[in-house]
LOTORVO-887789 format. One record per atom (N, C-alpha, C): residue in one letter; x, z, y. Coordinates in pm, whole numbers, plus 50000, padded with zeros to 5 digits. Layout:
! residues N
aXZY ...
***
This chain:
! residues 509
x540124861150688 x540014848850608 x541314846750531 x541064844650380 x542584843350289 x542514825650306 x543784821150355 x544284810250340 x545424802050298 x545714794850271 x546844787450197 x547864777450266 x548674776450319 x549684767250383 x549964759950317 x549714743750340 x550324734750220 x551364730150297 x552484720350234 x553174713950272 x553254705450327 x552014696850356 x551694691750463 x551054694950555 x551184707450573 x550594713950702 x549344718550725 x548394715950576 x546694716550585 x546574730050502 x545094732750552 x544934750050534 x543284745450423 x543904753550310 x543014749250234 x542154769250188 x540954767950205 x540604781750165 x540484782950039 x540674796850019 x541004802249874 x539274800949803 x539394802349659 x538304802749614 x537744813349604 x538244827649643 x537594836849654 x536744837149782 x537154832449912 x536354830350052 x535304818249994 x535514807749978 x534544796349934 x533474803049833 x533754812849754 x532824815949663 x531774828249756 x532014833249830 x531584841949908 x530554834350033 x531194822450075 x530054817250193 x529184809250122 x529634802449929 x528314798749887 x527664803849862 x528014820749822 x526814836049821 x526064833349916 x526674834950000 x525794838250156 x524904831050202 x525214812950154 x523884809850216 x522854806850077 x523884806050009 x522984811549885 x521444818649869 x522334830349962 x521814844249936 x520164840250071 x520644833250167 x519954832850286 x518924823950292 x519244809350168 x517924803150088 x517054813349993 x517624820849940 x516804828449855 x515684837549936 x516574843250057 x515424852350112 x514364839650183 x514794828950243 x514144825450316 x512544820850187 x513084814250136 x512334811350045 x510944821650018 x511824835349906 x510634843049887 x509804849550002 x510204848350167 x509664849750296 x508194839650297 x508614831250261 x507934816750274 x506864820550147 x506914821650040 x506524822449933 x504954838649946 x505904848050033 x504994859550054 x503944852150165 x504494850450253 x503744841650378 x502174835150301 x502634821850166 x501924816550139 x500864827150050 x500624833249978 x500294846449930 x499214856650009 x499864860550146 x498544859650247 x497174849850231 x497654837050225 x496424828250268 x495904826150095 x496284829350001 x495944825649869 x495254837049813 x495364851349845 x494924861149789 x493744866849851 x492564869749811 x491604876149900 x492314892549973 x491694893450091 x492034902850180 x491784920150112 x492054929150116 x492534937750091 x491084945650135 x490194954449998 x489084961050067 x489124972150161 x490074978850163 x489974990650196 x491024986350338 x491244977350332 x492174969550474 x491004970150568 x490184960450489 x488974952650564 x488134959650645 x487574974550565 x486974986050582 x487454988150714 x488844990950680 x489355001750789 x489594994650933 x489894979750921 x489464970551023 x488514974351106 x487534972751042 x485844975451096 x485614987751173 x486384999651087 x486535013351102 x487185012151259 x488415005351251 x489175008051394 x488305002451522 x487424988051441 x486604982151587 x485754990251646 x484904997051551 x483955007951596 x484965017451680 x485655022751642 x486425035551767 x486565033651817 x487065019651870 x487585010751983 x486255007352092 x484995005152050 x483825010052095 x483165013452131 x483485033552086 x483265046452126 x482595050552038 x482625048151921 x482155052851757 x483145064851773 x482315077651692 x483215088451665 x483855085051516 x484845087951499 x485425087551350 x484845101651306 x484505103651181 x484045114751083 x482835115751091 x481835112751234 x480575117151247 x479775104451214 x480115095351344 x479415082451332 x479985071551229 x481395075151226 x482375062251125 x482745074851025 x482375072150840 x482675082350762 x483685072850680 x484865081350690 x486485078050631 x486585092250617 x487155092650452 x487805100650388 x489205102850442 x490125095150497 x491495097550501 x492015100550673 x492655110550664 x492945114550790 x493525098550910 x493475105851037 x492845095051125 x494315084851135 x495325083051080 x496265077651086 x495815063050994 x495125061550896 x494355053650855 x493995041250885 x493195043750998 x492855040551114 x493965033351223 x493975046751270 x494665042651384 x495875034751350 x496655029051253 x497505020651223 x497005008551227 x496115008251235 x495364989951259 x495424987051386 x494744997751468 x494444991551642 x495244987351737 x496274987151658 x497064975851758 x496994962451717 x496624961251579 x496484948651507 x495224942851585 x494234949551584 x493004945351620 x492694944251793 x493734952951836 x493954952452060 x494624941652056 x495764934351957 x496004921651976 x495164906951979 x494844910651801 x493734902651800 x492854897151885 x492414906351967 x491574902452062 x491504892752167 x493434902752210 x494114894052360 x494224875752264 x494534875852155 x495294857352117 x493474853052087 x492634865952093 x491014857051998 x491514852451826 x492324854251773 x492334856551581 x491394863651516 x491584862651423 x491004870551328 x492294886851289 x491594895151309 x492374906451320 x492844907651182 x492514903751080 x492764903050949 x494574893550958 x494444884750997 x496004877351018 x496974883751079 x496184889251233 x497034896251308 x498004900551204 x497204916651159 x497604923951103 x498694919050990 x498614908050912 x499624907250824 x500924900550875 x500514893050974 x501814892951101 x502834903151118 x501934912151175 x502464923251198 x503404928951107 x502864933050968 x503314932950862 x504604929750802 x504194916550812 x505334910850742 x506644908850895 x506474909351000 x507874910951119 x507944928951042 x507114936351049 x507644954451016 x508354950350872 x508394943850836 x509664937750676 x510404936450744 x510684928850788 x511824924050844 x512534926950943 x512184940651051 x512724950251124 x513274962751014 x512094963150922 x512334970850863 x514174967350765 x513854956050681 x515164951350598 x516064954250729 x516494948050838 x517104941050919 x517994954650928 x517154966351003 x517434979251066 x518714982750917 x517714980950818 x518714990750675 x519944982150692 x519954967850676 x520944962250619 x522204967050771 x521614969050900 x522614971950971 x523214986750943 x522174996550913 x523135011550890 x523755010250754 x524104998950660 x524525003550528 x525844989350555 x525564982950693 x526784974050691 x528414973950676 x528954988250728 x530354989750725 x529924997850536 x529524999550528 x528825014850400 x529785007050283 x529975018350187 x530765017750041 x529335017149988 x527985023750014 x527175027049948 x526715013349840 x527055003849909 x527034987649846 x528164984749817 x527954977549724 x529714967949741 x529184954049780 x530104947849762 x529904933349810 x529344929349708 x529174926049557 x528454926449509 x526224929449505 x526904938049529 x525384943949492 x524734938849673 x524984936349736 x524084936149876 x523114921349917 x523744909049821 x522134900249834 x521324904949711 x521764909049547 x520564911849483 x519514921949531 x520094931949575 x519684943149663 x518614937249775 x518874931149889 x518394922849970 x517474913949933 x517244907949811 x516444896749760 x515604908549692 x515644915549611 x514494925149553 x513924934049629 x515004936849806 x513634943649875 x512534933849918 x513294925849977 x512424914150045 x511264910349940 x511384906349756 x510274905249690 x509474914149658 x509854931049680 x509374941249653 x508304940649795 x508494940449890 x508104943850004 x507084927950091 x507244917550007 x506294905550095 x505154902349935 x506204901549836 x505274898049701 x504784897349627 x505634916549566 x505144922749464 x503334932749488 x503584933849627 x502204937049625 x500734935249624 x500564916049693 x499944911849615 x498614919849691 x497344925049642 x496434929749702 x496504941549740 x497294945749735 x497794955349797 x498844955449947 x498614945449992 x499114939650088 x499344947750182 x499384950750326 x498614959950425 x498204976650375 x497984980350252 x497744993350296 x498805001550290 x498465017350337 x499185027950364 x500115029250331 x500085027150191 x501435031850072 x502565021650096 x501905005350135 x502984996150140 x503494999850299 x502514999850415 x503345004150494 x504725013150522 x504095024050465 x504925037250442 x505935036350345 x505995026050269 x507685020050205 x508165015850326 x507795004350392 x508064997450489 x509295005950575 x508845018750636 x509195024150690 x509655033050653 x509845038250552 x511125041750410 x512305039750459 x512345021650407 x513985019750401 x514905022250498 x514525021250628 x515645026850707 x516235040350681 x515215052550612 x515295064250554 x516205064950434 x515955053850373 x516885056550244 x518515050050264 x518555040950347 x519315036850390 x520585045550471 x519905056150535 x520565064750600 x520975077150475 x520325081150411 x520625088750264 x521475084350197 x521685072950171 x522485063950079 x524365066250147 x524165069350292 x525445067150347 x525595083350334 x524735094950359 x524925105650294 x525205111050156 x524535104050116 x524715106349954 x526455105849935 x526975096349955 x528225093449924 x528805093550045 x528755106350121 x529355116650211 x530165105850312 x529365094050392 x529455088350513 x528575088850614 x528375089850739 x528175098350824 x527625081550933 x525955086050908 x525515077950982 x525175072051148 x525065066751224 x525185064051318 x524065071951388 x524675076451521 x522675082351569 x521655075451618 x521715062051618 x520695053351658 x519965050251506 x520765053451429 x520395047851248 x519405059751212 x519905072051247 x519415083551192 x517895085051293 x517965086151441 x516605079051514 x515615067951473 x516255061951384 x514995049151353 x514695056651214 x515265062151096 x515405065150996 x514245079251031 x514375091151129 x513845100651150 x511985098851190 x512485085551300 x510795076451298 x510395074251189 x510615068551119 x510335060951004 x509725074250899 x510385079150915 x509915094450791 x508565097150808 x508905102550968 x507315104950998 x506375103251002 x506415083951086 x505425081751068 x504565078550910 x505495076350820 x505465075250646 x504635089550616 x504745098350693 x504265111250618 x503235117250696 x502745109550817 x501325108650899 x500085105550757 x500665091450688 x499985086550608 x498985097550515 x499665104350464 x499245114050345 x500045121150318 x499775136850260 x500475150150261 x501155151550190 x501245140950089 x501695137649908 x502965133449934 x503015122450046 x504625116650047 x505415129150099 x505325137250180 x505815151250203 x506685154750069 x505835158349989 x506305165649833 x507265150249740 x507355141549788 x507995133549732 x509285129149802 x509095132549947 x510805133850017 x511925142550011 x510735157350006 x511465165649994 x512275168049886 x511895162949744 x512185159849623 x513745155849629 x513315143049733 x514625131549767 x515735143449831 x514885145349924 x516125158250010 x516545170449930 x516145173349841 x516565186549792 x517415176649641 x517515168249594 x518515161349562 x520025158749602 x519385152949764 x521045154549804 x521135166349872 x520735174249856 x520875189549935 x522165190649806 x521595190649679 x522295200149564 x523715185249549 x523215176949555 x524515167649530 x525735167849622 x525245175849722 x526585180049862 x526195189549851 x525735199749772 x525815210149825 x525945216149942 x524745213650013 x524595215050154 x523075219450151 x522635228350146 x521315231250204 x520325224350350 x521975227450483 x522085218050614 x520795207350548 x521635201250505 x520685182050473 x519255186450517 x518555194550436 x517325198550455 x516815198350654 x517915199050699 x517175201250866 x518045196050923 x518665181450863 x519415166450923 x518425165151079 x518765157751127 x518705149751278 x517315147051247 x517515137051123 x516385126751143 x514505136051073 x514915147850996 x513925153350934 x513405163251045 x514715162551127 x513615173951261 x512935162451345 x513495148951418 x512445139251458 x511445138951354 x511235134551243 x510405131751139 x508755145251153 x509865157451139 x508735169251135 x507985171151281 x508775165351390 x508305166551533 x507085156351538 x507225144051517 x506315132651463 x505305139151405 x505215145851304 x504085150551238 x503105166251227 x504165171951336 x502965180551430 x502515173451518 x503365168351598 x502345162951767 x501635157751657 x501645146851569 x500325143451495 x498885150451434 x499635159251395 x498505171051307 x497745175651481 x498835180551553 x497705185351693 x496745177951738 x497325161551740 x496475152751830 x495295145051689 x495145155351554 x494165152451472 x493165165851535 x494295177451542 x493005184951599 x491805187651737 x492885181751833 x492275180851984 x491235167151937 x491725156851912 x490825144851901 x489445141651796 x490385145251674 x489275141351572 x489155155751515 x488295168851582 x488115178451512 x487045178651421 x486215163251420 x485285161251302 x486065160751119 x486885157551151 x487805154551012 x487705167950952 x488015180551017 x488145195750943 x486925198050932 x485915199651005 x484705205650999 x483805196650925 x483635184550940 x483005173750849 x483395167350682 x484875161850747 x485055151850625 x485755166350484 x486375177050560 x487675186350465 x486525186950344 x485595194050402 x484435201450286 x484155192050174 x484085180950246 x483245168850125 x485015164650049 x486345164050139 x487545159150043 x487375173949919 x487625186349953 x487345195349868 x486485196949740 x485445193349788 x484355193849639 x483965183249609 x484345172749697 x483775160349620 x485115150649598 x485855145949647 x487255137949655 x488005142849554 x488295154549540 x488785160449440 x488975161449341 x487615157349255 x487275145349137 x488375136949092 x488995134148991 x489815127648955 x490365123248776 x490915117148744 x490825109248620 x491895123948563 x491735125748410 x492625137248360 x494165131548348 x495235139348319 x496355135948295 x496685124448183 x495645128448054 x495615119747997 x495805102848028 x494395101848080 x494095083948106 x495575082248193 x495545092048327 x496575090048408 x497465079148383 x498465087548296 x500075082348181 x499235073348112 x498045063848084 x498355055248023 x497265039648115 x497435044548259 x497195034148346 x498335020948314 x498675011348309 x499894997148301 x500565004248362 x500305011948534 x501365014848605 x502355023148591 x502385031348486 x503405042148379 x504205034248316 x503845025048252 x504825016248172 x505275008248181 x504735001048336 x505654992148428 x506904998448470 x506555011348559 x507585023248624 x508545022748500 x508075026848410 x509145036648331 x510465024548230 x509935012648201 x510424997748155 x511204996448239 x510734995148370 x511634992848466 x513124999848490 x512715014048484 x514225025648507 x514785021048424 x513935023548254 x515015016548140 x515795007748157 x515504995848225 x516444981448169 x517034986248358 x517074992748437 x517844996648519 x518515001448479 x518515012348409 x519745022648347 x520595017348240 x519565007948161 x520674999048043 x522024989548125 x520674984948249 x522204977148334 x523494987648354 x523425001148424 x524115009148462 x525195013248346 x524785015948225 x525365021948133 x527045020048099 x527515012448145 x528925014748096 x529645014148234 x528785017048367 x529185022048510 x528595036648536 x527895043948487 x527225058348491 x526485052048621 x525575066748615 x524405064348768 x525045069248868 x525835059048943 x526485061349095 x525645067949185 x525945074849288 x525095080649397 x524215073949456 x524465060349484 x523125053449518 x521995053549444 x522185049749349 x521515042149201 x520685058349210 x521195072849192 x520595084649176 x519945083949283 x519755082949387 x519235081849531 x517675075749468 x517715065049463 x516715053349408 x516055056049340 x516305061149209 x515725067749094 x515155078149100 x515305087949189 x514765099949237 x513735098449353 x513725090449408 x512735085149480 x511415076949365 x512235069349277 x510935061849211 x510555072549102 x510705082249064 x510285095949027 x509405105249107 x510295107849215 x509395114249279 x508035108749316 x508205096449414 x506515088749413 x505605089049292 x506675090049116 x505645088649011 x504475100149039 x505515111649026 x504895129149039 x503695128649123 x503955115849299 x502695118549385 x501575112449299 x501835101549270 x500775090049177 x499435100049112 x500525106448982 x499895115648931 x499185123748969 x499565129449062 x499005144449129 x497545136949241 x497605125849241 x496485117649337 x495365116349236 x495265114949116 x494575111948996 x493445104649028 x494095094049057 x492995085549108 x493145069449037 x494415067648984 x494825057248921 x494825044649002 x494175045349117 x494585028849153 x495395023249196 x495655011349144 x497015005849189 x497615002949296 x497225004949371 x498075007449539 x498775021949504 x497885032049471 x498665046049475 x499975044249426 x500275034849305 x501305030649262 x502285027649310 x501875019749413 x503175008249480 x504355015349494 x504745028049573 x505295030249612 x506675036949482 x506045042149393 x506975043349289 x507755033849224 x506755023649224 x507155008849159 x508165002349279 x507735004949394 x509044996649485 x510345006249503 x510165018249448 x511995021749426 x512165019649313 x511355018749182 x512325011549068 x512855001349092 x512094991149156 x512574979649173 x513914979649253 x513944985649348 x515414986349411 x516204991149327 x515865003549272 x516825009849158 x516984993849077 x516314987549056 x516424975848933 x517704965549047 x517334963849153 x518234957349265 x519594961249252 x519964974049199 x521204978749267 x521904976849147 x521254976249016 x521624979148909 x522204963348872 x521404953248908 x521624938548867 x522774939348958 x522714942749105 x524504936149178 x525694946349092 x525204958549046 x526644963548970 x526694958848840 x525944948548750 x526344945648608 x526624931048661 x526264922548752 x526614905748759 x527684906648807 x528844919848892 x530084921848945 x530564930248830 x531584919848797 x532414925348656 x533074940248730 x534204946348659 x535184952948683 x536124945148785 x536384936248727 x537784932148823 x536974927249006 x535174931548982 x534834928249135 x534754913449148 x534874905049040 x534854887549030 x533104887848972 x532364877749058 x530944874448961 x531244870148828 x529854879348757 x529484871848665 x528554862348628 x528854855048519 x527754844448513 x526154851148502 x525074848048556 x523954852348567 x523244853448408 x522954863748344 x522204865848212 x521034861048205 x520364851248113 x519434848148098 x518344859048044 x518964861347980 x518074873947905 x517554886448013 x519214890448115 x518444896348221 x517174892448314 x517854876648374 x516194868548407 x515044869148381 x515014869048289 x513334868048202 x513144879648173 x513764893948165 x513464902848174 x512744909548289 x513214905248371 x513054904548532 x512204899248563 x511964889448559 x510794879248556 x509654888548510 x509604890148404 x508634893548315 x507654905948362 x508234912648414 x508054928848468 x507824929448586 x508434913648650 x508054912148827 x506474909348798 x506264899548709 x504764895748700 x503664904048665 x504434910748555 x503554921048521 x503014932948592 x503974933348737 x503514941748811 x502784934448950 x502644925948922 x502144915149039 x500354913448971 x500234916148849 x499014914648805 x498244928448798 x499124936148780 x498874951348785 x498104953148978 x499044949549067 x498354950849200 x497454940749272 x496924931249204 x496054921449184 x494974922749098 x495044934649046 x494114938648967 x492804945349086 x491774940849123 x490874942949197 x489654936149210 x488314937449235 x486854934349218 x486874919049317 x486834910749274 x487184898549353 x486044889249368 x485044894749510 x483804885249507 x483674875849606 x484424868749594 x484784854549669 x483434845949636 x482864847549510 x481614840049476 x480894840249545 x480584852349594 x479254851349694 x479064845949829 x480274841849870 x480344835649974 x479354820550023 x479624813049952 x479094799649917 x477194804649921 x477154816449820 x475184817349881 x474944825249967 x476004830350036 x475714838350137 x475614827550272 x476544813550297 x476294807650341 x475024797950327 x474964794650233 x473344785750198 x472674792150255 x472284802050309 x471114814050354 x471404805850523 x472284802650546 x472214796050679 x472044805050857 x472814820150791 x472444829750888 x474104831450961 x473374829051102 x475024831851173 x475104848051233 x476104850851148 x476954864351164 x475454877951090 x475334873351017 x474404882450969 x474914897350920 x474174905050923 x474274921350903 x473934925250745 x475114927250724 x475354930550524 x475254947750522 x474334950450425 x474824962750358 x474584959850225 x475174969150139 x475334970550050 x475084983249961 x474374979049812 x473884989349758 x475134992849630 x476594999049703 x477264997949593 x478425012049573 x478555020149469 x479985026849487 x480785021849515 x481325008349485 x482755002749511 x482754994549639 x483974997649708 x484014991549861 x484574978249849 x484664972049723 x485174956149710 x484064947749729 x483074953149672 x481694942749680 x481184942549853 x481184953949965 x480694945450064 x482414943550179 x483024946850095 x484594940750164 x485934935650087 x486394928950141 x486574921250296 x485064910050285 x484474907550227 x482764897150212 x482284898250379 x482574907850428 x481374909650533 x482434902350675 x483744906850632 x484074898250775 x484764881550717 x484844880150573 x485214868750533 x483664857550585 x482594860050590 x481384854050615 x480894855550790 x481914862950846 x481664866250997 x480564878051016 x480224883250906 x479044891950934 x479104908151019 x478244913251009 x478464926551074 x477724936350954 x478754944650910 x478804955650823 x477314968750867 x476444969550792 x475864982050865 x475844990550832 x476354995350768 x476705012550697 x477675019250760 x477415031950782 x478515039150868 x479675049050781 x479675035250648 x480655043150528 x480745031250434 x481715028050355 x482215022450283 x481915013350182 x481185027850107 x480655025750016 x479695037250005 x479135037149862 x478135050949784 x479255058549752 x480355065649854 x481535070249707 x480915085649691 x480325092749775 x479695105049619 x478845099249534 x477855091449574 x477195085549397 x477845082349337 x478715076449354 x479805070549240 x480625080449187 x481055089349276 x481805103149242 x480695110449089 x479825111549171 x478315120549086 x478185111048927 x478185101148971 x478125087448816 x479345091648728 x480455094848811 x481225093948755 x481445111248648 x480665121348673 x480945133648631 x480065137448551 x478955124548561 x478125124748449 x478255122348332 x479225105948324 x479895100148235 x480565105148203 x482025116648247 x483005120948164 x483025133548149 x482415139248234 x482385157348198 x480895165948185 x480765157548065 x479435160348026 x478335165248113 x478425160048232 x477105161948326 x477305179148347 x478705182848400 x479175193648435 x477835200548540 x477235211848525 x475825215048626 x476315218448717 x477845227848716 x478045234548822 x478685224048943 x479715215748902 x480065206148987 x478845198849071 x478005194048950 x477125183349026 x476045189449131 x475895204949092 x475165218149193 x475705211649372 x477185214149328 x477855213849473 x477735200449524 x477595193449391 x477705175649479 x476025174049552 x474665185149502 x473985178749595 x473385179449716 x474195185949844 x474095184149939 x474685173849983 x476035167749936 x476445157949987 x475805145649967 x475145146849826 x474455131749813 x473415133849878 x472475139449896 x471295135449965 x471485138250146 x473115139250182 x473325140450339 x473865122950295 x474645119650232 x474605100750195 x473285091050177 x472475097750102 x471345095050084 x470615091950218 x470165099050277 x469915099550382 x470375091150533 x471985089350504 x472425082750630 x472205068150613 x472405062050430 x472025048850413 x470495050850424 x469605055150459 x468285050050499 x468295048550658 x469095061550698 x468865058050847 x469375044550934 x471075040950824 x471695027450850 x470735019350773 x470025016650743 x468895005550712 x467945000350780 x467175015750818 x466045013950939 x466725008551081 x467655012351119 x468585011651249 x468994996951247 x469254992351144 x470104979451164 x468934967151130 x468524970551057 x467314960851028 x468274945050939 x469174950450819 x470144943050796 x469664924950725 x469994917150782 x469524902750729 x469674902250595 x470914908850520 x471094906550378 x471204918350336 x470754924650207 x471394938950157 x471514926250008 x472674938049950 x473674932949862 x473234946149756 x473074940949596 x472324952449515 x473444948949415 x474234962349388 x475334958549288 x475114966949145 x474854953049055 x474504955648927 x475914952848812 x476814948448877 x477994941648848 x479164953348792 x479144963248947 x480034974348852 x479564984948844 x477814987448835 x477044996548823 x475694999348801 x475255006648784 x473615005648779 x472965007048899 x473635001348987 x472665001149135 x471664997649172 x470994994649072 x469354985249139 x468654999749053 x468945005548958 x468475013448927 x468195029449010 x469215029749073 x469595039049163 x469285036149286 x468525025749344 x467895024149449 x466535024249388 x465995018349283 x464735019449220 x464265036549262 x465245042249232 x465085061249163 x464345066149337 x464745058849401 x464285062149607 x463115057849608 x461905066249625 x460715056049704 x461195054049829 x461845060449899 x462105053750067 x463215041350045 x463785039749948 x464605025149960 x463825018649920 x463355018249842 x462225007449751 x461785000249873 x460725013349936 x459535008750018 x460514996950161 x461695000850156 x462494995250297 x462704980550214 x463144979750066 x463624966850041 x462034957350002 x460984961850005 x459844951950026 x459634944550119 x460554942050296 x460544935450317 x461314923550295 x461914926450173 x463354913350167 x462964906550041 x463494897549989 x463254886649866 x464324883249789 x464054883349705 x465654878449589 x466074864649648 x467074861049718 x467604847549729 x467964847649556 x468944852249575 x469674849049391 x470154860949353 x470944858349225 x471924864549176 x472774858749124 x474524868449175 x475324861749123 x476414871149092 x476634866848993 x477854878948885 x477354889548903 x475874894948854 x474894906848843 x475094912548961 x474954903249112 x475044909149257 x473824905949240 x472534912749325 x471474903449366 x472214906149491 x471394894349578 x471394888749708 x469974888549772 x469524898449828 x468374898349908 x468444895250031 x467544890350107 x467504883950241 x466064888950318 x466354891950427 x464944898050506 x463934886350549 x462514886850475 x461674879150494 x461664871650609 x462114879150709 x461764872150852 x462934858550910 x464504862050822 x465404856950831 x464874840650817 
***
């Protein structure tokens, strides 16, 4: 503490300490705030479809549902199994496993921040400067910017990032991390790369960066990348002893049918390209008369590399995104604490122009992951129908129309899949690649083995409501094209329609 001796004996603090503890709690309203602000965001945003799904997905296993045979999920069993603790809790308090889970969530923020901010605490990798903007843009990157994208994979698997980058950051600029830092950091990898095979090719990216920036090859087989790779065999084994339906069932159909994907073209001109790439810019404009320090390169090579996975996923939706977009944003974090800390290391006054720049690009990417099929409408006539916990299926490619709907209404889901996603796959290869023969050859065993299982989940469940989605497809037409659906939906009646959903209800209901 710098202090001052007066002549009457009183100790007056300097204005450099006074300006530092009004940072701090400064800094400690700000997080609390946007904490508070994500919190409220949960209860304001509809629930997450492919959350909701996989909810359902975990209750059934929990059950004694097989995953791949009886429960059909495309994505290896980590998917999954990242919920069931959300949902083994749920149970013990009686919640709604949907809250659990963002509980959960949002404390893995804040172990997560907590863990980084302790391995980068003694660190040069920050200055004093840069460590609440830094701190305030993970915390909004990580509770707000995602938005409906809340809960899934990709946001997790940042989540459990930062302790990773955190530990890089003290490498990068050749300080030598703690081994309890590099153990949480080595967890963290792995379980991030359980998720999908893609983040793999986007670490290594990161690692063969600072391999060449220390010239150290070593880096490549650090502490924490052999825990990390240990994590993700015992994983791959305990996919093969457990769920050997995934290779023999689901691989064939990811191969010729999943595979399907939007061209490079559309790709690069999804919003989420020109959010990413705006972003580095007015990051790097901040940087420019400081060059790109080793951190700042750290950051940037990460929100690059995730672009490369984005792409190579060609699938365009905006979750695939997140994860590129939440290291610009840090890159954008690190860049605002080194231009608001002059040279002489004294703050500067806050830029308006930076603000609203900031602003502008926070929102714009907040609408970008909010961008999703939002049928909250149907709720209200799904209740008028006056049926407690009724059994929904749905006649739809997209998994927004019968989720989160089916557990927002208390109902029970009866399809032992998602959605129609090879019809929709098949719709979709009609529409853009000129009704390719040879592709759609291979697609039809799979559709009429889909075909087939939604009749058998029809007859089996005997569902109170089926849901006919005309909204983001020609689905009434494509159940028309079935005499065996037809003949099954003559026992049900148009309640209504709403936003080109019909709503049928079983006569007997």
């Amino acid at each position: 503490m710098t202090i001052d001796v007066q002549a009457d004996g009183g100790f007056v603090l300097q204005p450099v300490k006074t300006a530092e503890r009004w940072s701090g709690l400064t800094g400690w309203l700000v997080l609390v705030t946007v904490f508070a602000v994500g919190i409220l965001m949960r209860q304001l945003v509809a629930a997450n479809s492919d959350v909701s799904w996989l909810l359902i997905a975990g209750e059934r296993w929990l059950e004694g549902q097989r995953l791949y045979s009886e429960i059909l999920e495309t994505n290896p069993p980590m998917a999954v199994l990242v919920y069931v603790p959300g949902i083994l809790l749920a149970r013990a308090l009686d919640l709604p496993a949907e809250r659990v889970v963002d509980a959960m969530v949002m404390i893995a923020v804040v172990l997560s921040l907590g863990l980084s901010a302790s391995i980068l605490r003694r660190s040069t990798a920050l200055s004093a400067g840069q460590r609440w903007p830094l701190a305030i843009t993970a915390l909004l990157v990580l509770v707000v910017l995602p938005v409906q994208s809340f809960g899934q994979r990709e946001h997790i698997a940042v989540i459990e990032l930062m302790p990773v980058f955190a530990v890089l950051a003290l490498r990068i600029n050749r300080e030598a991390p703690s081994l309890w830092g590099i153990a949480v950091a080595g967890v963290g990898l792995g379980l991030a790369l359980c998720f999908k095979p893609h983040f793999s090719l986007a670490m290594l990216s990161v690692y063969a960066l600072l391999a060449a920036r220390l010239k150290s090859p070593r880096i490549l087989c650090s502490l924490e990348t052999v825990i990390a790779a240990a994590l993700v065999v015992g994983y791959g084994a305990c996919t093969v002893m457990f769920f050997p339906e995934y290779f023999s069932e689901m691989w064939p159909l990811i191969r010729d049918v999943y595979s399907v994907g939007l061209p490079l073209g559309e790709m690069v001109m999804k919003p989420a390209i020109a959010l990413w790439a705006i972003t580095l810019m007015a990051a790097l404009a901040l940087q420019q008369d400081r060059g790109v320090r080793p951190t700042m390169l750290l950051l940037l090579t990460g929100a690059i590399a995730f672009a490369f996975v984005y792409l190579l996923q060609r699938k365009g939706w905006p979750y695939h995104s997140y994860p590129m977009m939440a290291f610009a944003w840090l890159g954008f974090g690190y860049a605002i604490g080194s231009w608001e800390t002059g040279p002489d290391q004294q703050p500067r006054r806050p830029s308006i122009g930076t603000a609203a720049v900031a602003a502008s690009l926070f929102m714009a990417g907040m609408v970008w992951f909010n961008h999703v099929i939002d049928v909250r409408m149907l709720q209200p006539a799904i209740a008028r129908l006056g049926l407690a916990h009724p059994t929904i299926l749905a006649i739809s490619g997209d998994g927004g129309i019968g989720h989160p709907l089916t557990r927002a209404v208390g109902g029970i889901w009866a399809s032992r899949q998602q959605s129609l996603l090879i019809a929709s796959y098949a719709n979709y290869v009609r529409a853009t690649e000129s009704g390719d023969s040879r592709r759609l050859a291979v697609f039809q065993s799979y559709l009429e083995r889909e075909r087939r299982g939604l009749i058998d989940d029809f007859r089996r469940t005997s569902p109170a409501i089926v849901l006919v989605d005309n909204m983001t497809g020609h689905w009434g037409q494509w159940l028309r094209a079935s005499p065996e659906l037809e003949r099954l939906l003559r026992d049900y009646r148009l309640s209504e329609t709403v936003g080109d959903i019909d709503i049928y209800v079983r006569r007997s209901s």
